[in-house]
PASEBA-1860 file (N, C-alpha, C; in nm, 3 decimals):
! residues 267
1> XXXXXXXX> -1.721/0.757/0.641/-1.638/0.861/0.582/-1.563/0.804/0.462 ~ -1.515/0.904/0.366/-1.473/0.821/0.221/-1.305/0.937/0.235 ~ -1.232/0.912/0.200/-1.087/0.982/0.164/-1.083/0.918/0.070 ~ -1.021/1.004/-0.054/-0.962/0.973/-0.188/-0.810/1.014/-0.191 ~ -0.692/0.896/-0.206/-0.625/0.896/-0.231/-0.509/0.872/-0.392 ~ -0.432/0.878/-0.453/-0.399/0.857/-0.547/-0.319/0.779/-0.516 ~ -0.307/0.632/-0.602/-0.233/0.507/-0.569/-0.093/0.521/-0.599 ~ 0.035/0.506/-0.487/0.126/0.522/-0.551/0.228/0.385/-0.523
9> XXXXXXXX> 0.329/0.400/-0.556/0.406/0.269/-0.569/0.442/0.175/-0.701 ~ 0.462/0.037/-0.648/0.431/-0.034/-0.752/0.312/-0.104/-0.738 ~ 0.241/-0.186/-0.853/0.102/-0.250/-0.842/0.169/-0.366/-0.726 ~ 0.228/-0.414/-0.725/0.320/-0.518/-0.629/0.247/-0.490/-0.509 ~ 0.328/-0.352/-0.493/0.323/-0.325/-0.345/0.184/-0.310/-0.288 ~ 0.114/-0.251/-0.378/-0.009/-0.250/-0.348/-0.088/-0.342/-0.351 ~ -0.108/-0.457/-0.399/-0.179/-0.536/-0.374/-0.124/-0.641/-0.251 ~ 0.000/-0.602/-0.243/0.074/-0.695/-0.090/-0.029/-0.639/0.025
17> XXXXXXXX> -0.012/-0.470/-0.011/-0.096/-0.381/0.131/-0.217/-0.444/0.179 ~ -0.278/-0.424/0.012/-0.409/-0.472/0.042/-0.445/-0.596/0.122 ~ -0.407/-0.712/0.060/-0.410/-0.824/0.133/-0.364/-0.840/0.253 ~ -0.292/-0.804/0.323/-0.262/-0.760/0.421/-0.245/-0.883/0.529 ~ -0.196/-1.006/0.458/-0.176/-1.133/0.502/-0.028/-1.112/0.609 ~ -0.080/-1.215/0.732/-0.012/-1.213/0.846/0.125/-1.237/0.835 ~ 0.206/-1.221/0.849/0.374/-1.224/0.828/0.448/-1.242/0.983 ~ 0.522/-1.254/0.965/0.632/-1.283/1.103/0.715/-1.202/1.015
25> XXXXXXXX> 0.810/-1.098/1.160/0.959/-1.042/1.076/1.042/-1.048/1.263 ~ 1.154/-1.028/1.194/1.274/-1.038/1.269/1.311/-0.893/1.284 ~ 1.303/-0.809/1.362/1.381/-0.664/1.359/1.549/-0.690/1.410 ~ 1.576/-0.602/1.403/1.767/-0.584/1.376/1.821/-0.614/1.518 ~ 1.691/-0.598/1.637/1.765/-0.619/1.764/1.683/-0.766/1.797 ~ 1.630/-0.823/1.709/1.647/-0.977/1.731/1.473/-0.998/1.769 ~ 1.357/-0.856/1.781/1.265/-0.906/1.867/1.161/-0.942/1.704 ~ 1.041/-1.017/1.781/0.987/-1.116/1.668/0.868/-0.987/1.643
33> XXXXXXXX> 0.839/-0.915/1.499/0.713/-0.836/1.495/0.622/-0.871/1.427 ~ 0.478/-0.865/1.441/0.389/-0.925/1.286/0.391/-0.783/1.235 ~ 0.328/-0.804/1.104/0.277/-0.727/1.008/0.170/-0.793/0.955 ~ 0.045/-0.726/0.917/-0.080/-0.808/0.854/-0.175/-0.849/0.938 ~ -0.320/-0.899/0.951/-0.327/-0.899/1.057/-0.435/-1.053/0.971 ~ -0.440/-1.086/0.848/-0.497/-1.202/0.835/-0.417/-1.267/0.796 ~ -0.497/-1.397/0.749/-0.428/-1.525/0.770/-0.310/-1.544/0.600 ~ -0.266/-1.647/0.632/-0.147/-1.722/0.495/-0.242/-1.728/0.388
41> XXXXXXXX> -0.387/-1.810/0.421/-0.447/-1.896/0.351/-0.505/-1.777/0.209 ~ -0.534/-1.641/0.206/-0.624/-1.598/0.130/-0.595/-1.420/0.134 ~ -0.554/-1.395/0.273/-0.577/-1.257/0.291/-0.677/-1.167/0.318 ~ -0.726/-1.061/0.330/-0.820/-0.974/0.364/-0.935/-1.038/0.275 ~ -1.046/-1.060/0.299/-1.192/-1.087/0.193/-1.152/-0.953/0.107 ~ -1.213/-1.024/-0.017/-1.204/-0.941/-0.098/-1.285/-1.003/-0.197 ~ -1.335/-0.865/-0.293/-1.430/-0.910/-0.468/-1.381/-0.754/-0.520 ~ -1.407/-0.878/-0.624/-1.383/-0.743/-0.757/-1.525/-0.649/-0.774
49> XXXXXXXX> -1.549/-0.561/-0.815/-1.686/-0.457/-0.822/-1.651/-0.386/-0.933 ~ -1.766/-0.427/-1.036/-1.801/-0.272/-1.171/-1.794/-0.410/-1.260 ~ -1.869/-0.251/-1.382/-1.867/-0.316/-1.499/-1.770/-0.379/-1.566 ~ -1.676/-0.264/-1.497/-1.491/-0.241/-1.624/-1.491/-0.415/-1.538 ~ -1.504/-0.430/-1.407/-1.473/-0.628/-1.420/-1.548/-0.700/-1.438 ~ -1.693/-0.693/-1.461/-1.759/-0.804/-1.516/-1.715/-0.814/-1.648 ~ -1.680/-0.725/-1.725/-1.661/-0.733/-1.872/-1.549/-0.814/-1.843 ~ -1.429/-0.824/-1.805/-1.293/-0.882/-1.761/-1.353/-1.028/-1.754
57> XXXXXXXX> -1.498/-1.014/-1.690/-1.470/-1.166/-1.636/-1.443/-1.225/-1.466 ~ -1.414/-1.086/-1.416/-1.409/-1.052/-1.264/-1.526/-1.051/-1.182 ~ -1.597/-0.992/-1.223/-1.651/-0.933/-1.134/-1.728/-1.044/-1.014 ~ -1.762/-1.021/-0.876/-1.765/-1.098/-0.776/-1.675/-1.224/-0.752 ~ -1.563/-1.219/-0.792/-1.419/-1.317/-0.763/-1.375/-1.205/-0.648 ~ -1.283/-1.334/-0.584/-1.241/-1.223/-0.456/-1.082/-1.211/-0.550 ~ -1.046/-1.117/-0.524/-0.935/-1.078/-0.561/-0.801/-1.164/-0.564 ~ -0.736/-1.211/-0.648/-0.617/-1.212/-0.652/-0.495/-1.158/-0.634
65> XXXXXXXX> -0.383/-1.157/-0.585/-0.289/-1.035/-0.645/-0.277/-1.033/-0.780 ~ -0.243/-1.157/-0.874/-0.231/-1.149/-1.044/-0.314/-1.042/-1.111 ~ -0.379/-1.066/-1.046/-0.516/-0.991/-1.164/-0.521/-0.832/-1.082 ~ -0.508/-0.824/-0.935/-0.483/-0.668/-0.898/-0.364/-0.629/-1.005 ~ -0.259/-0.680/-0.951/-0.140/-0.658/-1.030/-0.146/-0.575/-1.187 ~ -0.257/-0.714/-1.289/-0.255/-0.660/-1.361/-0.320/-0.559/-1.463 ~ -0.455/-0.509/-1.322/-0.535/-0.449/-1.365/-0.452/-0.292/-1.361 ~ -0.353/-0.294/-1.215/-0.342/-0.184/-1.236/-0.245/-0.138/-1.297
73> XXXXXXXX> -0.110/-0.195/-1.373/-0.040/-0.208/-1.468/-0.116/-0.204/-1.617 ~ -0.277/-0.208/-1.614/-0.272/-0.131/-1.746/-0.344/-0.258/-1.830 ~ -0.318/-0.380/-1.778/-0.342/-0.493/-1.900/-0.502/-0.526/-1.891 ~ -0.565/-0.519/-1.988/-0.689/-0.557/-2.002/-0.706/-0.706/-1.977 ~ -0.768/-0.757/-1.883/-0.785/-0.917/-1.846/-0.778/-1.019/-1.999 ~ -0.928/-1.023/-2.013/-0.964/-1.071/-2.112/-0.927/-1.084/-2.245 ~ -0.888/-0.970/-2.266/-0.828/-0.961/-2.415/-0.607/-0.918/-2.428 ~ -0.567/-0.927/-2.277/-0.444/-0.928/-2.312/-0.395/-0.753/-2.289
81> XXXXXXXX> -0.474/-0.710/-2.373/-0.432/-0.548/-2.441/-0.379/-0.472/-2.293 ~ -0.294/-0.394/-2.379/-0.184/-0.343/-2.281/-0.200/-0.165/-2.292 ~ -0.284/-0.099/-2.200/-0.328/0.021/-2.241/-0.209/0.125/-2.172 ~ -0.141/0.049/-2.101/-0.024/0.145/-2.029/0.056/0.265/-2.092 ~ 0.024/0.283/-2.201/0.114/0.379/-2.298/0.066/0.451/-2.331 ~ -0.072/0.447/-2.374/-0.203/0.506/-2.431/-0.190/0.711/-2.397 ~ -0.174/0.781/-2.523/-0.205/0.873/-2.496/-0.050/0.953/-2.426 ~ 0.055/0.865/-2.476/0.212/0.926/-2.485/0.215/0.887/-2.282
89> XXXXXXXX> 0.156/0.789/-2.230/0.199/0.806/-2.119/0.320/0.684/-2.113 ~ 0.370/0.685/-1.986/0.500/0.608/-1.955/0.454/0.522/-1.849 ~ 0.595/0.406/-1.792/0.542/0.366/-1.668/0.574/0.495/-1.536 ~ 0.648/0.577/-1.551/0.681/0.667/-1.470/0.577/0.789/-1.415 ~ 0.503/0.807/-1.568/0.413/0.965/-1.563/0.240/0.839/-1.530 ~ 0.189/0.763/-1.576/0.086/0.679/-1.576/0.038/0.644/-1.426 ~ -0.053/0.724/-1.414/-0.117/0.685/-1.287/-0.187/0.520/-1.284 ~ -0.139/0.445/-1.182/-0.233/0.342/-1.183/-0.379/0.330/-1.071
97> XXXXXXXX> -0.389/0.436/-1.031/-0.583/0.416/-1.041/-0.558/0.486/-0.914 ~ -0.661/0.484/-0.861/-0.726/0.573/-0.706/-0.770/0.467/-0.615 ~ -0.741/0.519/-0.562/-0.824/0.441/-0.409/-0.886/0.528/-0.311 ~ -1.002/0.426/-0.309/-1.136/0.540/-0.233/-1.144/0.417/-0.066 ~ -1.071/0.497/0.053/-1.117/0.437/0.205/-1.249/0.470/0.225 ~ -1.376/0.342/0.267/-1.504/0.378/0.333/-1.474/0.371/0.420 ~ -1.496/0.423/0.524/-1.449/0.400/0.686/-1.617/0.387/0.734 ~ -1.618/0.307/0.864/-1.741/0.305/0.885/-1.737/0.400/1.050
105> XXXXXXXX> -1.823/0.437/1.127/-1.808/0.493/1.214/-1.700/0.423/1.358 ~ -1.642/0.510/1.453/-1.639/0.439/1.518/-1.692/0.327/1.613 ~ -1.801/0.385/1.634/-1.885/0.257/1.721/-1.994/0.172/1.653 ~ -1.959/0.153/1.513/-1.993/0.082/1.416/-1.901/-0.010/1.397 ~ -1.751/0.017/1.435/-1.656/-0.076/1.442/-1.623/-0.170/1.575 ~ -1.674/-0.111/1.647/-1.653/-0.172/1.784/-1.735/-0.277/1.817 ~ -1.910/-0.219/1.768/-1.999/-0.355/1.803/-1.957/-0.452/1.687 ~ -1.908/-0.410/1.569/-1.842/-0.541/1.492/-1.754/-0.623/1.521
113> XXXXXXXX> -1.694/-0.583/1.644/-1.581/-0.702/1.685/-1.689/-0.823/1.727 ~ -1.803/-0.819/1.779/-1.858/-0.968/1.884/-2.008/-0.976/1.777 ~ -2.022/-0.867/1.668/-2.094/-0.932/1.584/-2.060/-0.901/1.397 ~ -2.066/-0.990/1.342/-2.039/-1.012/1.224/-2.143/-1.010/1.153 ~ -2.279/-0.969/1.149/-2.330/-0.907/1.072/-2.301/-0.760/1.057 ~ -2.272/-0.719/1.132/-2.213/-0.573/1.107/-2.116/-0.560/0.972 ~ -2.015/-0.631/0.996/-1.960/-0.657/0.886/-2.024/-0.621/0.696 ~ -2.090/-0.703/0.740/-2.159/-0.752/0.658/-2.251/-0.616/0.591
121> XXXXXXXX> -2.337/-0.575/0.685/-2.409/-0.465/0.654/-2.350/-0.351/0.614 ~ -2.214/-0.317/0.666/-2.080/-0.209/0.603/-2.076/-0.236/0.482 ~ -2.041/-0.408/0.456/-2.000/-0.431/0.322/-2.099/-0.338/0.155 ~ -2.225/-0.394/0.258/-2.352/-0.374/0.156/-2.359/-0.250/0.104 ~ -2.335/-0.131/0.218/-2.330/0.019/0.217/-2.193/0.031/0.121 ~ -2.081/-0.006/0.116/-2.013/0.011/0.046/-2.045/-0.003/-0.120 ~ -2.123/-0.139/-0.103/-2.135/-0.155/-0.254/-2.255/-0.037/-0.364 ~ -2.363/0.010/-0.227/-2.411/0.119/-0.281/-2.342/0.211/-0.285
129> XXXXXXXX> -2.267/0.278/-0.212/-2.123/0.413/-0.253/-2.090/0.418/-0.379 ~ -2.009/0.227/-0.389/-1.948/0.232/-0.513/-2.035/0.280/-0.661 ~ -2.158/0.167/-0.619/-2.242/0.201/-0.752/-2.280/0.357/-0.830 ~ -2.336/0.459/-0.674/-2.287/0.579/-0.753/-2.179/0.635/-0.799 ~ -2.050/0.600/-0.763/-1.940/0.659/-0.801/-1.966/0.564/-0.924 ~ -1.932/0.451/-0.940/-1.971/0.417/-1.156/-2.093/0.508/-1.185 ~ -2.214/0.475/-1.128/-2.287/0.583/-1.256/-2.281/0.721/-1.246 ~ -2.228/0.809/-1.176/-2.183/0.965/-1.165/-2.105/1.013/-1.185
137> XXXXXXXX> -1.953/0.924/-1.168/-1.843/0.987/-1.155/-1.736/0.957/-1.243 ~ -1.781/0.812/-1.318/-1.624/0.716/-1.419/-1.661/0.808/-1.564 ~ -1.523/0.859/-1.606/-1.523/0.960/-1.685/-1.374/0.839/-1.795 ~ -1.465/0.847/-1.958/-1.255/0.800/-2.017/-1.202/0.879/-2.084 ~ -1.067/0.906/-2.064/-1.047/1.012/-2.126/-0.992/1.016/-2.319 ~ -0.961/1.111/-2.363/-0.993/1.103/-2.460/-0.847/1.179/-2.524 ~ -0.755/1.127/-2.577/-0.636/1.204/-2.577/-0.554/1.201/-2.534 ~ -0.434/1.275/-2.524/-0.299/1.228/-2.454/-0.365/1.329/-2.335
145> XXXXXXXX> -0.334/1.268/-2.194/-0.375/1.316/-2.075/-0.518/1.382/-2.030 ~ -0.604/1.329/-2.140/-0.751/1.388/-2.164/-0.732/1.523/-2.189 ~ -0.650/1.521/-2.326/-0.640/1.683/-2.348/-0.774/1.689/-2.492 ~ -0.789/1.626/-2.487/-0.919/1.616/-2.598/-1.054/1.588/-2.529 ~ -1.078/1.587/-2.440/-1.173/1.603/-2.302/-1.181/1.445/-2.266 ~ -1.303/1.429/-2.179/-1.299/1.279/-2.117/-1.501/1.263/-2.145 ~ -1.541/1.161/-2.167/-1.672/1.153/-2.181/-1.723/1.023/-2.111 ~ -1.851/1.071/-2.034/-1.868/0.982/-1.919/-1.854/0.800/-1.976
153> XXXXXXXX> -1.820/0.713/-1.895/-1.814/0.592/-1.957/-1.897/0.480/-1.822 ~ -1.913/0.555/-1.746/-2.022/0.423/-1.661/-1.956/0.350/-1.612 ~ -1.870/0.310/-1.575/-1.813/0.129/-1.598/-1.663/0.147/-1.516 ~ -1.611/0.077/-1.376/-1.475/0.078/-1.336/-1.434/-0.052/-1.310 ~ -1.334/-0.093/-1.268/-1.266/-0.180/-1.263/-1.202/-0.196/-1.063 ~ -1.283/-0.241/-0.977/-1.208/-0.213/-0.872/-1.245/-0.315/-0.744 ~ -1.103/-0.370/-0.674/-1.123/-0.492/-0.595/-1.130/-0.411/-0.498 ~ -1.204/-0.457/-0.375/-1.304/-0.394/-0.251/-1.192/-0.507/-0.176
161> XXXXXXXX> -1.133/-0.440/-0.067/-1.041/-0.524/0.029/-1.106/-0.488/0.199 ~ -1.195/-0.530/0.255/-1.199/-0.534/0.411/-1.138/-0.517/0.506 ~ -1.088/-0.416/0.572/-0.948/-0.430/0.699/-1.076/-0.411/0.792 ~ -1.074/-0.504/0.909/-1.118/-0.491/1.049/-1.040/-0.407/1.119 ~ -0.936/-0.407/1.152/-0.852/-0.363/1.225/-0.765/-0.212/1.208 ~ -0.699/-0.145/1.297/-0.564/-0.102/1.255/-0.492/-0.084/1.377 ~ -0.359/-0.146/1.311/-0.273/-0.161/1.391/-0.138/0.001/1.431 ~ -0.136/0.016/1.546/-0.066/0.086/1.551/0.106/0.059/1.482
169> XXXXXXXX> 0.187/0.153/1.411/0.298/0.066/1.365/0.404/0.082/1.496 ~ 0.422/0.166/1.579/0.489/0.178/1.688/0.470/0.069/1.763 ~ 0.362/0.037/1.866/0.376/-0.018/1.953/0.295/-0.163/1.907 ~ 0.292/-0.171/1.779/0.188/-0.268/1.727/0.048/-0.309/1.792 ~ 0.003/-0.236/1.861/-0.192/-0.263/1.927/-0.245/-0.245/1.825 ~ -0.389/-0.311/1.815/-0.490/-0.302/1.689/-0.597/-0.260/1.790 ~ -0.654/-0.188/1.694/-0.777/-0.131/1.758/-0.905/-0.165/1.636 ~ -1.043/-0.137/1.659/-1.139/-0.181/1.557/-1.154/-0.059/1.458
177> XXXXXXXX> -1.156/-0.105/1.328/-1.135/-0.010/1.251/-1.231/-0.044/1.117 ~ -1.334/-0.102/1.097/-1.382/-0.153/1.005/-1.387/-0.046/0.868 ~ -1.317/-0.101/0.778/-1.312/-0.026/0.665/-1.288/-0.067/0.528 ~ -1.361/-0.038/0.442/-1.289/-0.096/0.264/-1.190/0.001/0.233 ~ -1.112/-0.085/0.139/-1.024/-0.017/0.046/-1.073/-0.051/-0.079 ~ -1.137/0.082/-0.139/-1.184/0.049/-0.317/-1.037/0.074/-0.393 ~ -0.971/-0.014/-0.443/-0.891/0.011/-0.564/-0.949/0.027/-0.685 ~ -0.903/0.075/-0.758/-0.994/0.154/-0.884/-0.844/0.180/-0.949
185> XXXXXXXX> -0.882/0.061/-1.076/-0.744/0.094/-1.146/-0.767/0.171/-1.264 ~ -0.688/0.251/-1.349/-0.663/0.313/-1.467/-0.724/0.282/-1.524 ~ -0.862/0.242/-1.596/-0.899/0.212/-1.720/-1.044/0.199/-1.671 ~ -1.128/0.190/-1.779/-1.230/0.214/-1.842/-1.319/0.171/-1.973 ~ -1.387/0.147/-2.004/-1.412/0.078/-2.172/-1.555/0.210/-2.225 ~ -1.456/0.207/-2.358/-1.569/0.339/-2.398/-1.700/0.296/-2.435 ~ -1.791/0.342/-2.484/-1.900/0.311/-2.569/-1.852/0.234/-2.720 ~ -1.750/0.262/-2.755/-1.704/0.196/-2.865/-1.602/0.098/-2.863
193> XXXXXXXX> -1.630/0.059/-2.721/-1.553/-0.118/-2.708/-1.383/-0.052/-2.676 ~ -1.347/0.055/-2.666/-1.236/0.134/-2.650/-1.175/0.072/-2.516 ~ -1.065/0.049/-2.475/-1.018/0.025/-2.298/-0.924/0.166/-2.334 ~ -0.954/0.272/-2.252/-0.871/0.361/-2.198/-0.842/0.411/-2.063 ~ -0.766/0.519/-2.035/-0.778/0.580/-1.901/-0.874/0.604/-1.842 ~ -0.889/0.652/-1.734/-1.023/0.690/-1.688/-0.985/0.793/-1.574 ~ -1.079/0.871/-1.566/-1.091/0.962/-1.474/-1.233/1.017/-1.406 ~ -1.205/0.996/-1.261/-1.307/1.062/-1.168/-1.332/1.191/-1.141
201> XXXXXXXX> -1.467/1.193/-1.151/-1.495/1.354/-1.141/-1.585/1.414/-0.984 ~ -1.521/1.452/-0.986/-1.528/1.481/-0.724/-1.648/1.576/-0.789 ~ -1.690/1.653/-0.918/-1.792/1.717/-0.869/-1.733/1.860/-0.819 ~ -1.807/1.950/-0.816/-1.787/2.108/-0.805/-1.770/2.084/-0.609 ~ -1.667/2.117/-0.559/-1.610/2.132/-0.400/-1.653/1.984/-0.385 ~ -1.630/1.911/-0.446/-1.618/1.752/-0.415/-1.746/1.702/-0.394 ~ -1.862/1.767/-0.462/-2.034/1.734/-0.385/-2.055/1.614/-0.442 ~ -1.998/1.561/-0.549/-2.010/1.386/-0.562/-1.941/1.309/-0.473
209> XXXXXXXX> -1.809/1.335/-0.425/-1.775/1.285/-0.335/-1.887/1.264/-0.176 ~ -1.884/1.384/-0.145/-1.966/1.368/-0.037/-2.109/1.343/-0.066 ~ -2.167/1.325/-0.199/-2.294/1.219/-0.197/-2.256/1.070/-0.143 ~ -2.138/1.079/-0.242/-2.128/0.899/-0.213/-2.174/0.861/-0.064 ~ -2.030/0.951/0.031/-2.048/0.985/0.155/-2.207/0.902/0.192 ~ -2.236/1.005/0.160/-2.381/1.030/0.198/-2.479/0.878/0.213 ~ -2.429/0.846/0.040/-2.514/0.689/0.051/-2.466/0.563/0.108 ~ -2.348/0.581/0.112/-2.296/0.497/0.259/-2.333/0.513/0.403
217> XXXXXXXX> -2.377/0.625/0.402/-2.425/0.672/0.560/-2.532/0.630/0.538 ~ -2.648/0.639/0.460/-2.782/0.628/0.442/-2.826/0.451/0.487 ~ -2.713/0.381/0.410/-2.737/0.206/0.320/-2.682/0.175/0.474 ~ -2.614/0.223/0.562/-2.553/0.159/0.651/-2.636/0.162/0.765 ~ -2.679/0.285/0.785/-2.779/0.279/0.903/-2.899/0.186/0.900 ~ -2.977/0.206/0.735/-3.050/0.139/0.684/-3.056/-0.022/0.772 ~ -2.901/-0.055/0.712/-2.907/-0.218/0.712/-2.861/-0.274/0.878 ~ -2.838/-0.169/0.936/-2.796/-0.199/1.098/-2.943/-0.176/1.158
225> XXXXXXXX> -3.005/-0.049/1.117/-3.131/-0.087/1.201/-3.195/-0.203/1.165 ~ -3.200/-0.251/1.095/-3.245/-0.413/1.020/-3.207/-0.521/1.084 ~ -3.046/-0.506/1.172/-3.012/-0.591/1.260/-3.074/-0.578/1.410 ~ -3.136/-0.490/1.409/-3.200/-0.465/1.541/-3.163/-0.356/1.637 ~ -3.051/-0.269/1.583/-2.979/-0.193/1.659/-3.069/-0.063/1.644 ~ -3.039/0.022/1.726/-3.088/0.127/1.706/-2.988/0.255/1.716 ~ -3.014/0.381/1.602/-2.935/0.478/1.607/-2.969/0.580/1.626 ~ -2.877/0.663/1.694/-2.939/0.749/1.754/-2.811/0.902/1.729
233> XXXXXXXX> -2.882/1.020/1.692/-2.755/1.135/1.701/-2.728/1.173/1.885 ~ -2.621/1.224/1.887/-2.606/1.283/2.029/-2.642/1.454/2.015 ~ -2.636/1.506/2.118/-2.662/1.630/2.134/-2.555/1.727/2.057 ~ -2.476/1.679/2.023/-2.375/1.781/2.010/-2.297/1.671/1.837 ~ -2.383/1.668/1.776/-2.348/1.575/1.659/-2.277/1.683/1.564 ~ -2.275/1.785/1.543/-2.173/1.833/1.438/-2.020/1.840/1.495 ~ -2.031/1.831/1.667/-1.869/1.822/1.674/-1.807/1.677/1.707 ~ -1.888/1.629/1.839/-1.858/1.499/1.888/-2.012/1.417/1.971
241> XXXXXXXX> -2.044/1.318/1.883/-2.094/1.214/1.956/-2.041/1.100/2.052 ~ -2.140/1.079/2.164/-2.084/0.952/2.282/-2.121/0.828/2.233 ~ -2.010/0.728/2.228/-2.045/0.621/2.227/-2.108/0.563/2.395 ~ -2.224/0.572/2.456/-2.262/0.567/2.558/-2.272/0.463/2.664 ~ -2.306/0.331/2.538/-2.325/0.197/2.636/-2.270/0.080/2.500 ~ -2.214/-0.022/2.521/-2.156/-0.145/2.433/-2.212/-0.256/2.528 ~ -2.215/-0.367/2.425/-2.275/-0.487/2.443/-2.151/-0.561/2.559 ~ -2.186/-0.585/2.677/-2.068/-0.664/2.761/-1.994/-0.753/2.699
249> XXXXXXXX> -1.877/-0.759/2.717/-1.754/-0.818/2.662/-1.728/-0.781/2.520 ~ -1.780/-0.692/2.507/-1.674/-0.654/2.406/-1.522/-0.587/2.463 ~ -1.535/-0.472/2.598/-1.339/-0.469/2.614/-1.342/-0.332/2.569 ~ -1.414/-0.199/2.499/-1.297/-0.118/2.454/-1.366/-0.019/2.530 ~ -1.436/-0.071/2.651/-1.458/0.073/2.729/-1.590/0.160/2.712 ~ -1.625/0.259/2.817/-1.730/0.359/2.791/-1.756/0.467/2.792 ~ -1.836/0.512/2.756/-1.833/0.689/2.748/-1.732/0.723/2.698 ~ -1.702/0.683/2.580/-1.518/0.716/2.495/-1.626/0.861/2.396
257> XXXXXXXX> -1.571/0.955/2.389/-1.577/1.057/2.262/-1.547/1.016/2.125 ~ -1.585/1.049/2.055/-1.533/0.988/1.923/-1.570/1.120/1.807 ~ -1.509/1.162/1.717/-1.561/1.257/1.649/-1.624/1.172/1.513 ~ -1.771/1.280/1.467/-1.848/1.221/1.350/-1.887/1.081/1.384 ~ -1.934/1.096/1.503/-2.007/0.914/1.487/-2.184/0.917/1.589 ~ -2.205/0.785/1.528/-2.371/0.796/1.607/-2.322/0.688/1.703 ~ -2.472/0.700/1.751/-2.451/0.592/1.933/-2.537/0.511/1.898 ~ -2.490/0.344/1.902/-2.559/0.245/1.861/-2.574/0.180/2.008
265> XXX> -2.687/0.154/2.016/-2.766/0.047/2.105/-2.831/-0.026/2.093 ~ -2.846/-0.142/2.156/-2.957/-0.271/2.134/-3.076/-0.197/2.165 ~ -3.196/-0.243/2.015/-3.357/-0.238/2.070/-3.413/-0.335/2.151
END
């Protein structure tokens, strides 16, 4: 599944999220809580993806915060240039980019806890998603707020962050949650060497969106039946599929309901 959100905050904060490196805190009545659920050393895996960062010089580096930071603040890597203003915008009115969640199914997340090619094979499906969203959807715009229209430009700028997990914030339990976070910052490079805004186009009732959808569902099954698994719809797949049987020791139980998901089993 893909949700498109609009990034808000500061670039700070957001690239703290992303990384999502393990922390210790103290709450007010003294008890010890984490936040984050990886390590000091690096944070969530992460790479940069698109043209807009190979041109940078990015592209397949795992992410930094510096360079999240300053992609989505506007500054062109390589050449310095500071597009944050471009087109009468401010730091206040200036969107700094979108973020697109792949979520992978639920019981796509579950056999990923005791195997890590799964992982892996999500990752891959993601990177086909992304690729159609650059060649279908990266639009730069052209004008103050693309009031002079936007003309397709091919090419984004966006670090791919991995969360395994999610943690409840109440009672802090993590459950398996395998999912990217595409950040996709503000900018774009025209055909004429231009760095401007950029804007995504969802397509008439979002039908680019739900292609992407689509080729993530396609690339993922693809690369899991490849691991040997086999997939299968349930009877009742437009409302709720059974996750039916899991590999022993994995722990999260059977015959759980899950909505929008297939039933993976060993061949």
């Amino acid at each position: 599944m893909i949700r498109n959100t609009h990034l808000t905050g500061s670039p700070a904060d957001v690239a703290k999220y992303m990384e999502s490196k393990h922390e210790e805190h103290l709450t007010r009545s003294g008890e010890q809580r984490a936040t984050g659920y990886y390590s000091m050393a690096g944070g969530a895996p992460s790479e940069w993806f698109g043209k807009g960062a190979e041109a940078q010089g990015l592209q397949g580096q795992q992410v930094v915060a510096e360079d999240m930071i300053r992609a989505l603040s506007g500054t062109v890597k390589h050449t310095g240039e500071d597009i944050s203003t471009r087109g009468g915008q401010t730091a206040e009115t200036r969107r700094m980019g979108e973020e697109l969640t792949i979520a992978a199914p639920k019981s796509v997340s579950i056999m990923a806890v005791e195997d890590p090619r799964i992982v892996q094979a999500h990752q891959m499906a993601v990177r086909a998603a992304m690729k159609y969203v650059e060649s279908e959807m990266v639009h730069a715009r052209i004008g103050k707020g693309g009031g002079k229209g936007n003309d397709f430009s091919g090419n984004l700028t966006a670090g791919l962050y991995v969360h395994e997990d999610a943690r409840d914030s109440a009672s802090g339990r993590v459950a398996p949650h395998l999912h990217t976070h595409a950040v996709i910052s503000n900018m774009t490079q025209r055909s004429d060497g231009t760095w401007v805004g950029m804007k995504l186009d969802w397509g008439h009732d979002n039908e680019k969106k739900l292609a992407a959808d689509s080729v993530y569902k396609a690339e993922l099954a693809r690369e899991i039946k490849a691991l040997g698994y086999q997939i299968e719809k349930g009877p009742r797949c437009q409302g709720s599929c059974r996750l039916s049987e899991m590999e022993s020791g994995v722990g999260w139980g059977r015959k759980v309901d899950y909505r929008d998901e297939t039933l993976l089993s060993r061949t």
